[in-house]
C-alpha positions in Angstrom: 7.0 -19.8 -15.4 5.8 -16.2 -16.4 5.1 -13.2 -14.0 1.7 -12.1 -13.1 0.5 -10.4 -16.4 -0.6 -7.2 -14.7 3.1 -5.9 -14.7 3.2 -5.4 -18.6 6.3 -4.7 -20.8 7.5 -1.3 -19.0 10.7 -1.7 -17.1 9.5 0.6 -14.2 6.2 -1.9 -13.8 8.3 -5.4 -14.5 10.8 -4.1 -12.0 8.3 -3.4 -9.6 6.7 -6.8 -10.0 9.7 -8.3 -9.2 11.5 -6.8 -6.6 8.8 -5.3 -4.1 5.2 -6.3 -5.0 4.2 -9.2 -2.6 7.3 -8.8 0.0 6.1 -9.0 2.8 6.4 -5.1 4.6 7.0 -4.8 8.3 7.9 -1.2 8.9 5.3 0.8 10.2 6.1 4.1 8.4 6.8 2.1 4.7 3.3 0.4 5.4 1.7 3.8 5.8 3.4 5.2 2.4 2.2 2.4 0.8 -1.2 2.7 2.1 -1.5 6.4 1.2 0.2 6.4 -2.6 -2.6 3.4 -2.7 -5.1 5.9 -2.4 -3.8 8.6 -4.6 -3.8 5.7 -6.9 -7.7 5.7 -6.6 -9.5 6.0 -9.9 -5.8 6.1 -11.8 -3.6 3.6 -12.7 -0.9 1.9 -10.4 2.0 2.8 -12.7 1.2 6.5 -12.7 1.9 6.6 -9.5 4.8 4.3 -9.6 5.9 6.9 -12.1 5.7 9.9 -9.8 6.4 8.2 -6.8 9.9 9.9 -6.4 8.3 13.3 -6.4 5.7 12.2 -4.0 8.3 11.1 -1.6 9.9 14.6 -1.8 6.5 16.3 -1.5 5.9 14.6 1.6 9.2 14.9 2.9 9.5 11.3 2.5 6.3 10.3 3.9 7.2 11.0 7.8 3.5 11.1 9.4 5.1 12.6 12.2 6.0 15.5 9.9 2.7 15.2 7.9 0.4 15.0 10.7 1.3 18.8 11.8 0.7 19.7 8.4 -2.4 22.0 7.4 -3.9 24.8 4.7 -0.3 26.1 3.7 0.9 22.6 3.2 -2.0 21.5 1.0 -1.8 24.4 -1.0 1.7 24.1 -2.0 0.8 20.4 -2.9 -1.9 21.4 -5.0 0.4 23.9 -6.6 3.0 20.4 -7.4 2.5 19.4 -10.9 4.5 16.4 -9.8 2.0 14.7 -8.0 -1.7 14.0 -8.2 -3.7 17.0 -7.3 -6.3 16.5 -5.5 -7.7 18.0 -2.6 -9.3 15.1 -0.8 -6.4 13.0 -1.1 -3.8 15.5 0.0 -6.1 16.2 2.9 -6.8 12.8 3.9 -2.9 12.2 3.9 -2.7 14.7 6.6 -5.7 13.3 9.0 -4.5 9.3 7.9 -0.7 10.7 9.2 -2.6 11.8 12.1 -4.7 8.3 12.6 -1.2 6.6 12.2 0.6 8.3 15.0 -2.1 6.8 17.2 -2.1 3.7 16.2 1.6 3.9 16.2 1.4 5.1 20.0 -1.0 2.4 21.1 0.2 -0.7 19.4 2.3 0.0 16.3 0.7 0.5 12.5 3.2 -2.7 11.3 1.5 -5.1 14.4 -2.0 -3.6 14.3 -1.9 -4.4 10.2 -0.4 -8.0 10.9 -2.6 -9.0 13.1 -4.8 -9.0 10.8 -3.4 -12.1 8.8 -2.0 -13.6 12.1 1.4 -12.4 11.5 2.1 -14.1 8.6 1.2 -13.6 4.9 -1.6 -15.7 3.6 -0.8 -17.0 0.7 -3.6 -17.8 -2.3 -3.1 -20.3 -5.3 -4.8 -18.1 -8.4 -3.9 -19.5 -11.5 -4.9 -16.6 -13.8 -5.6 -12.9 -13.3 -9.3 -13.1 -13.6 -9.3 -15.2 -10.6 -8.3 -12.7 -8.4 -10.7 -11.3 -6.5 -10.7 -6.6 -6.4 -11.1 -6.9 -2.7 -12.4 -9.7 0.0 -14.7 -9.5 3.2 -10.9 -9.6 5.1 -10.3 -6.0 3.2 -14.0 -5.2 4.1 -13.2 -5.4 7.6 -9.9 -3.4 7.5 -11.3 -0.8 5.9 -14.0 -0.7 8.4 -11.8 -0.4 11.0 -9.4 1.6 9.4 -12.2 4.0 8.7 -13.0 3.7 12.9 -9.4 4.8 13.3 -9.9 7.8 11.2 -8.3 6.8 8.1 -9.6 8.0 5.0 -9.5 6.6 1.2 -8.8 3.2 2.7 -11.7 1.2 1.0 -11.7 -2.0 0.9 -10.5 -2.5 -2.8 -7.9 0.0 -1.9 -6.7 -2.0 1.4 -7.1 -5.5 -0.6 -4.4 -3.4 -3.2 -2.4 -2.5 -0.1 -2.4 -6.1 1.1 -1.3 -7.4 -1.9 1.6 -5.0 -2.6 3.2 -5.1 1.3 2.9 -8.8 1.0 0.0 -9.2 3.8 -1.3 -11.8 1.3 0.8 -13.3 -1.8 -1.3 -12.5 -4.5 1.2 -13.4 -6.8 -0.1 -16.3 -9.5 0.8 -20.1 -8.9 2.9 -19.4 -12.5 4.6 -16.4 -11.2 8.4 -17.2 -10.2 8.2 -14.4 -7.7 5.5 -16.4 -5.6 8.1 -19.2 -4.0 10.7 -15.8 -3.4 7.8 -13.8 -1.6 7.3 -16.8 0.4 10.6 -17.2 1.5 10.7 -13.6 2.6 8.0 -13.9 5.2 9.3 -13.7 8.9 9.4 -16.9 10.5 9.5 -18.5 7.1 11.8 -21.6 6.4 12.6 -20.7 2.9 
């Protein structure tokens, strides 16, 4: 048994791999970090943002939407001004209105149940045997980000969500070789593991 061969040789990406890609996430506001550092990851690679994640945490004042959703010019600036972060102007922006589009959800239903519902409550769980089976997004992220997009969510495409997905455990990505894939399963709610 090997883990998934994405995670490399760097400890920060290895220790990732093992100890929080695939667990299965239920709190609303972790969901929505995860969801919004996977669209700074846009375009970039995941471990530069696992690298800066730290500083992203205190540049949003550890991702509170509550906090982020009253944000507005002054905030982005200062953001754009953080050479600790990825700059960029649509992202930071679209933070703000996503924070905003989470606090209704959050209202209405709650981001972790409105997300789980998608998979039934429970992660669903694929048997890939390599990395080149797995697909960059399905017509399951399709529809999230569809509907995500309805809510007022931005940089939530469906390749993006699918990433999201697999990283908060919503579906165990993880390979049938992987040793991590029986431990993720365990860790779903209602599981008998």
């Amino acid at each position: 048994m090997e883990r998934c061969g994405w995670a490399g040789t760097e400890q920060i990406y290895m220790d990732y791999h093992d100890t929080e890609w695939g667990v299965p996430e239920y709190d609303s506001r972790a969901l929505w970090e995860k969801l919004v550092l996977d669209g700074f990851q846009a375009g970039l690679s995941w471990i530069t943002i696992l690298k800066k994640r730290d500083n992203f945490r205190a540049a949003f004042e550890g991702f509170d939407p509550n906090v982020i959703a009253g944000w507005g010019e002054p905030e982005v600036l200062r953001l754009l001004a953080n050479d600790g972060i990825i700059r960029h102007r649509g992202k930071i922006e679209a933070t703000i209105t996503n924070a905003r589009a989470w606090q209704k959800i959050e209202q209405r239903v709650g981001f972790d149940q409105f997300m789980w519902a998608y998979v039934g409550g429970k992660p669903l769980l694929n048997a890939w045997p390599a990395l080149a089976d797995v697909p960059p997004k399905t017509a399951l992220s399709e529809r999230i980000s569809k509907d995500l997009k309805k809510e007022g969510f931005k940089f939530c495409g469906p390749t993006i969500v699918y990433a999201w997905m697999e990283a908060c455990g919503l579906i165990n990505d993880h390979l049938t070789t992987c040793p991590r894939r029986q431990g993720c399963v365990a860790l779903a709610r209602g599981s008998d593991g």
